[in-house]
C-alpha positions as CSV (number, residue, x, y, z in Angstrom):
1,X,16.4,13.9,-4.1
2,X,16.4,11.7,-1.4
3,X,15.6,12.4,2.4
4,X,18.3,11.7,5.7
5,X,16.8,7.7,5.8
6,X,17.8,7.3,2.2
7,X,14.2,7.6,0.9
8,X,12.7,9.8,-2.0
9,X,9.4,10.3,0.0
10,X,9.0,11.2,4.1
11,X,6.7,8.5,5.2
12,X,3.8,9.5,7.4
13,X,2.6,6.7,10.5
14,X,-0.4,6.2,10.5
15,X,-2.9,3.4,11.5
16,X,-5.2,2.9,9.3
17,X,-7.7,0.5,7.1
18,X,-6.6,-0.3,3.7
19,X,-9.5,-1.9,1.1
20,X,-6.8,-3.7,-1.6
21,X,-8.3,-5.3,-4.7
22,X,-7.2,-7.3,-7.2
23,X,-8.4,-10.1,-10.0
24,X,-6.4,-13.1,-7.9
25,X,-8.4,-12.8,-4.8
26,X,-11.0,-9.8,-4.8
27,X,-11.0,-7.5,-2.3
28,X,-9.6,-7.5,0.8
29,X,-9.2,-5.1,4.3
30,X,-5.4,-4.8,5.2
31,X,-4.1,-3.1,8.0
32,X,-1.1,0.0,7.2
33,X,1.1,1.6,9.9
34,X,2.9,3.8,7.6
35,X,1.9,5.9,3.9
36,X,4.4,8.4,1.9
37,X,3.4,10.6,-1.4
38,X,5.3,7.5,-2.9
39,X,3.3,4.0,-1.9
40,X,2.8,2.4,1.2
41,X,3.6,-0.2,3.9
42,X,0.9,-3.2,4.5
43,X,2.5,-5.4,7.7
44,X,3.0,-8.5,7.3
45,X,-1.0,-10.3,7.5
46,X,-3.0,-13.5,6.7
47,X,-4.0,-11.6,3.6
48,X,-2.2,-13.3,0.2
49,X,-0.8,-11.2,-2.5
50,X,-0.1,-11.2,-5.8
51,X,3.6,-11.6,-6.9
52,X,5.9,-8.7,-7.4
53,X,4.9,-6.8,-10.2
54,X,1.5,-6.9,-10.0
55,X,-1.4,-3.6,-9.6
56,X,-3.5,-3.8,-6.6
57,X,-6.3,-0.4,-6.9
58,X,-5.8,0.5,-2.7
59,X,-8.1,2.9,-1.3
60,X,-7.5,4.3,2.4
61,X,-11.0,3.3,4.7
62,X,-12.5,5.5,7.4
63,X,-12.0,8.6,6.6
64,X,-14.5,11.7,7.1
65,X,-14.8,11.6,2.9
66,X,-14.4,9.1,0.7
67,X,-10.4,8.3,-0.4
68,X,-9.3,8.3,-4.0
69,X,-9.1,4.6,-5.6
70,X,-5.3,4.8,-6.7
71,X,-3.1,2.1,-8.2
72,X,-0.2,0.5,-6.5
73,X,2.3,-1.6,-7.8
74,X,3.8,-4.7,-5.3
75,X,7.6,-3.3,-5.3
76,X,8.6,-5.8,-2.5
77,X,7.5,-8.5,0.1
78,X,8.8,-10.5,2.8
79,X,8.7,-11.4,5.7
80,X,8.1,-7.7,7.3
81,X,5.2,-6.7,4.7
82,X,4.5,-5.8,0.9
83,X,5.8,-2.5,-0.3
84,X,3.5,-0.7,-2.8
85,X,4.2,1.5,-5.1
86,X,1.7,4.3,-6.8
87,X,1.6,4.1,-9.9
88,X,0.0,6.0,-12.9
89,X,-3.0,4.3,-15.1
């Protein structure tokens, strides 16, 4: 089922840091504006990614407890941002 914008999942804004890690480059602090039970939105950054397709383990930062390490799968990227997917291990 799919909400008013078209989307599975609401998204939720929020500004937050993002640790992203992957084999290609390490790890790496992104900046997100916007998360959904489905994936989230990294802005476009200086920060290179890996080509669609590809498993990042993303972790939200700052938060009064540590986050869950989940996997998320690059579903799209231009010129706005990458668009991550969760995925399951």
């Amino acid at each position: 089922m799919t909400n008013q914008s078209g989307r599975k999942h609401l998204r939720t804004k929020i500004r937050a840091q993002l640790k992203i890690a992957h084999p290609a480059f390490g790890e790496a602090i992104v900046s997100i504006e916007n998360l959904s039970d489905g994936g989230i939105f990294i802005p476009a950054c200086d920060q290179a990614f890996p080509e669609v397709g590809e498993i990042l383990n993303v972790q939200v930062q700052d938060l009064p407890v540590d986050a869950p390490v989940l996997k998320a799968k690059i579903v799209r990227s231009n010129k706005e941002g990458i668009g991550l997917m969760f995925v399951e291990d």
